[in-house]
C-alpha positions as CSV (number, residue, x, y, z in Angstrom):
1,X,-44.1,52.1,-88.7
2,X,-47.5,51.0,-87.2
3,X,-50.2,49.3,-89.3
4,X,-52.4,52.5,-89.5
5,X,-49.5,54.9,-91.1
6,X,-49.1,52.0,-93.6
7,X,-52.8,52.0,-94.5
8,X,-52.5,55.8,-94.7
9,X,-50.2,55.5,-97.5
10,X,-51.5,52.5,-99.1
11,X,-54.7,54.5,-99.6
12,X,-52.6,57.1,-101.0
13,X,-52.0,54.9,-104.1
14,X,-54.1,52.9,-106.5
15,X,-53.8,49.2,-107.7
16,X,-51.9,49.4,-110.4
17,X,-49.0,50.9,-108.8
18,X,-48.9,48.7,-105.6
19,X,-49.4,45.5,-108.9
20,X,-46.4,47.5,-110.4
21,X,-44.2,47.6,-107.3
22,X,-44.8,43.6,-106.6
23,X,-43.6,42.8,-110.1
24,X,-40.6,44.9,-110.1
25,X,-39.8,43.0,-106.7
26,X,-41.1,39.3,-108.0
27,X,-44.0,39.2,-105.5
28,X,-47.4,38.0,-106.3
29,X,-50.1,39.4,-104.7
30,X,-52.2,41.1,-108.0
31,X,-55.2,39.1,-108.9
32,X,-57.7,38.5,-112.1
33,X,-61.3,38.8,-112.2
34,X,-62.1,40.2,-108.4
35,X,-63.5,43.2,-109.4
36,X,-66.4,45.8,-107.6
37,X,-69.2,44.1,-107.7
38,X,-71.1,47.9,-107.8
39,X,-69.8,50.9,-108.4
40,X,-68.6,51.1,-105.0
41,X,-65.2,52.9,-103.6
42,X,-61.9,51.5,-103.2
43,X,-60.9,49.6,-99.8
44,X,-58.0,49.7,-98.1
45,X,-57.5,47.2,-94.5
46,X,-55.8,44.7,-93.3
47,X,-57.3,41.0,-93.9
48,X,-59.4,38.6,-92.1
49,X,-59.7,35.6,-94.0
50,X,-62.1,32.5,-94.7
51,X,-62.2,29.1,-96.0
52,X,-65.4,28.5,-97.7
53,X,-66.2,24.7,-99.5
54,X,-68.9,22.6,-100.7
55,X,-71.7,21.5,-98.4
56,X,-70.8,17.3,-98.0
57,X,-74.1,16.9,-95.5
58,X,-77.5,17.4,-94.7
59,X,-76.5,18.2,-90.9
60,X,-77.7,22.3,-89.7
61,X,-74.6,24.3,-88.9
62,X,-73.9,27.6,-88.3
63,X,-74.1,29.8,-91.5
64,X,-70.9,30.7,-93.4
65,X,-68.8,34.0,-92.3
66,X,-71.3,34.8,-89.3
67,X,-68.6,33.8,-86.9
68,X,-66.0,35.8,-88.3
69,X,-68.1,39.3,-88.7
70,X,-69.3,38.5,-85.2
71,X,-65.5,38.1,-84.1
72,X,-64.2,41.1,-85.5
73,X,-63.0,44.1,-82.9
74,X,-60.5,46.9,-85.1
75,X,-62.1,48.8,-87.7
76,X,-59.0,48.1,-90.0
77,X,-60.5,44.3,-91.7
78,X,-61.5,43.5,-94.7
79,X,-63.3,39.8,-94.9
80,X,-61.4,37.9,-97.7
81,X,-63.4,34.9,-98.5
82,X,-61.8,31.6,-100.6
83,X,-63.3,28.6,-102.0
84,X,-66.3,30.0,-103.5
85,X,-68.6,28.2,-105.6
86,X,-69.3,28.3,-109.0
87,X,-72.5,30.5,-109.9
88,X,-73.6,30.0,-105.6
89,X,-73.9,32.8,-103.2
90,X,-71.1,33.8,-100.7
91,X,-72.3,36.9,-99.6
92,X,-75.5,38.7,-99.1
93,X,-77.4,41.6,-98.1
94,X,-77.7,40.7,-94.0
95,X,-74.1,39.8,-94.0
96,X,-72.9,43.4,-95.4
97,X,-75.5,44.9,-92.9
98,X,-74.1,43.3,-89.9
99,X,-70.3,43.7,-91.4
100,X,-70.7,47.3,-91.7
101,X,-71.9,47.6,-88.0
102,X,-68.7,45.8,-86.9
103,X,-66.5,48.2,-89.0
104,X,-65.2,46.2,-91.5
105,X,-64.3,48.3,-94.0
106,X,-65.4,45.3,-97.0
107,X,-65.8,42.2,-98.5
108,X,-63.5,40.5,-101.2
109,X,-64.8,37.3,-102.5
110,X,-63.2,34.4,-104.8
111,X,-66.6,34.1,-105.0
112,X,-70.4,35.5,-105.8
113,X,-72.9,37.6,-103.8
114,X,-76.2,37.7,-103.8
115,X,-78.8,40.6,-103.0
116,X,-76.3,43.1,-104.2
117,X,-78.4,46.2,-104.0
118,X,-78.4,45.5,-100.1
119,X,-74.6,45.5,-100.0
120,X,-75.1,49.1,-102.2
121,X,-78.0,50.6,-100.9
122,X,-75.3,50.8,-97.3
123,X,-72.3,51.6,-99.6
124,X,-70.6,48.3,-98.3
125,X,-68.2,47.4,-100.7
126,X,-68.4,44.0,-102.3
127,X,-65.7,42.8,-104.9
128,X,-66.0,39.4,-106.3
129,X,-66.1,37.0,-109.5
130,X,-69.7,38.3,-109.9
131,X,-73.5,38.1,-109.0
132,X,-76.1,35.2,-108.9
133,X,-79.3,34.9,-106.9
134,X,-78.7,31.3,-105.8
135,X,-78.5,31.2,-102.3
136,X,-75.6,29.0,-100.4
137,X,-77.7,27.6,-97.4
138,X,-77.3,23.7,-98.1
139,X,-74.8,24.4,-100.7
140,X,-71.6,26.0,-99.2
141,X,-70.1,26.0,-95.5
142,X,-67.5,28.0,-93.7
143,X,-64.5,25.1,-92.5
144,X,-61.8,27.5,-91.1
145,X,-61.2,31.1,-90.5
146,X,-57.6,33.1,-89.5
147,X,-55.5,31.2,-91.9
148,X,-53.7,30.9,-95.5
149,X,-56.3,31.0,-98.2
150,X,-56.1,31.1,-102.0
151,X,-57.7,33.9,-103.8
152,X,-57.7,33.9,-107.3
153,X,-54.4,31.6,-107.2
154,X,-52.7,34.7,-104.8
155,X,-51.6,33.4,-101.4
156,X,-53.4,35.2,-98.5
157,X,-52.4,35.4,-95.4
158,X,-54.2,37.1,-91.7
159,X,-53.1,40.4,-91.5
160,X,-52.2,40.9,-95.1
161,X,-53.0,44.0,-96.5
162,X,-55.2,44.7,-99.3
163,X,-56.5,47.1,-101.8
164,X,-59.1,47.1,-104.3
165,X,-60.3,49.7,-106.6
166,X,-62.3,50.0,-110.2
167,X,-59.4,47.7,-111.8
168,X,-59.2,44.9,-109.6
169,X,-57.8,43.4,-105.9
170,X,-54.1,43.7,-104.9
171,X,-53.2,41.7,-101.6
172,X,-49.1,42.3,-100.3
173,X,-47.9,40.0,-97.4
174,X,-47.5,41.8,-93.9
175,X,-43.7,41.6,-93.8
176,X,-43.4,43.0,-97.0
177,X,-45.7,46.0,-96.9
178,X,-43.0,48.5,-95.9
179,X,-40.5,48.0,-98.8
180,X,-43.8,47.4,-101.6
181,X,-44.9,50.7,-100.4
182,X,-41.5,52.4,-100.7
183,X,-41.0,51.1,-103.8
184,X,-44.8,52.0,-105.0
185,X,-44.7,55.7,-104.2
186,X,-41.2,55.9,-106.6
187,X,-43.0,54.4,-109.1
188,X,-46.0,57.1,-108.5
189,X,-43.9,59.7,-108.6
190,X,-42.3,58.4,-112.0
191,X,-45.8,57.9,-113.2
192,X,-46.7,61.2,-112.5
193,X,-43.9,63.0,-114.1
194,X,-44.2,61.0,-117.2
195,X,-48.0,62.3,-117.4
196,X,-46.7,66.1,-117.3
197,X,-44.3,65.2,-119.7
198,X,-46.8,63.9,-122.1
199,X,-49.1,67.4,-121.3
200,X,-46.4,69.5,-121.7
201,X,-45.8,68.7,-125.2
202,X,-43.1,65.7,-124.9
203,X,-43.3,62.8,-127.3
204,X,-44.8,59.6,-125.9
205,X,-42.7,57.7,-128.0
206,X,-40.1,59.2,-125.8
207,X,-41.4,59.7,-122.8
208,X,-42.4,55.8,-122.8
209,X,-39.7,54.3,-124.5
210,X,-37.7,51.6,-122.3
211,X,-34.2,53.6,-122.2
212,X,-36.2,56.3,-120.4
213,X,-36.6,54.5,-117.5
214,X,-34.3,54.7,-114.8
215,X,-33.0,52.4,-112.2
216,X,-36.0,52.8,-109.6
217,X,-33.4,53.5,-106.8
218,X,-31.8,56.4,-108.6
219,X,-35.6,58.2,-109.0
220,X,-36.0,61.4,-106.6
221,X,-37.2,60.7,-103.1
């Protein structure tokens, strides 16, 4: 199955599930604290990654991300940004303009963003540890681009796919999309049977209790 029909049904789902289907198949991927950094909508693509880390000179240099938005050609990318800096900017207003032209589709940052009505008054979604006003210029550089990264102690890879919505960033590893999907849309399913349950009168006691839950391979298709 090609990368788009994969996004189509990732974006079909929501993080919890996708987080539900990597524990039930002892994956990481689900992360802590990089949340919407405005009340903006979920994202769904395919990742383009970048090393950020403290500034060790005085020397000019070309400013962090740039080279990767600029670099960008499929309208599938998110930017996934590692080694931010306590309380200093990783993201900003001019950025998120000039992302958005390139058709990325967002920005997740182990990190902090500045000028964040910019990034909402264009709808470009931001998530992140949170907001400051503290610029990065002289604080923070870009040192590699394209490869592994760490985000939020979740391994990250180029081409991984991601998804992040009002409760937080999922990231699942390329190769393993197809079966975390599978497995995620048995779980929805389940999930969504257990709600009509619940509405149609069915104890929750019940209805959640542990021997209710099947072995997910013998759920309906």
């Amino acid at each position: 199955m090609n990368a788009c029909s994969l996004l189509l049904r990732l974006s079909a789902l929501d993080t919890n599930t996708v987080s539900d289907a990597l524990d039930f198949l002892g994956m990481e991927g689900a992360t802590l604290g990089l949340r919407p950094l405005w009340n903006c909508p979920k994202i769904i693509g395919r990742a383009s990654t970048v090393q950020l880390a403290p500034k060790r000179d005085t020397a000019p240099t070309v400013h962090l991300i740039t080279p990767v938005v600029a670099g960008v050609d499929s309208d599938d990318r998110v930017l996934v940004i590692a080694g931010g800096v306590e309380g200093i900017s990783c993201w900003g207003d001019i950025l998120a303009n000039a992302a958005q032209q390139k058709g990325i589709r967002g920005s997740v940052l182990d990190g902090f963003s500045r000028d964040i009505q910019g990034s909402e008054a264009i709808g470009y979604p931001v998530y992140g540890r949170g907001v400051t006003m503290i610029s990065a210029r002289n604080r923070v550089v870009q040192v590699a681009a394209g490869g592994a990264v760490s985000m939020a102690g979740v391994r990250v890879e180029e081409g991984d796919y991601v998804i992040a919505d009002e409760c937080g960033t999922v990231f699942v590893a390329a190769a393993a999309i197809a079966n975390v999907l599978d497995l995620a849309e048995r779980l929805d399913r389940r999930q969504a049977r257990m709600v009509e349950a619940v509405r149609a009168g069915c104890s929750v006691e019940s209805v959640m209790h542990d021997s209710q839950f099947q072995r997910l391979e013998e759920e309906p298709a």
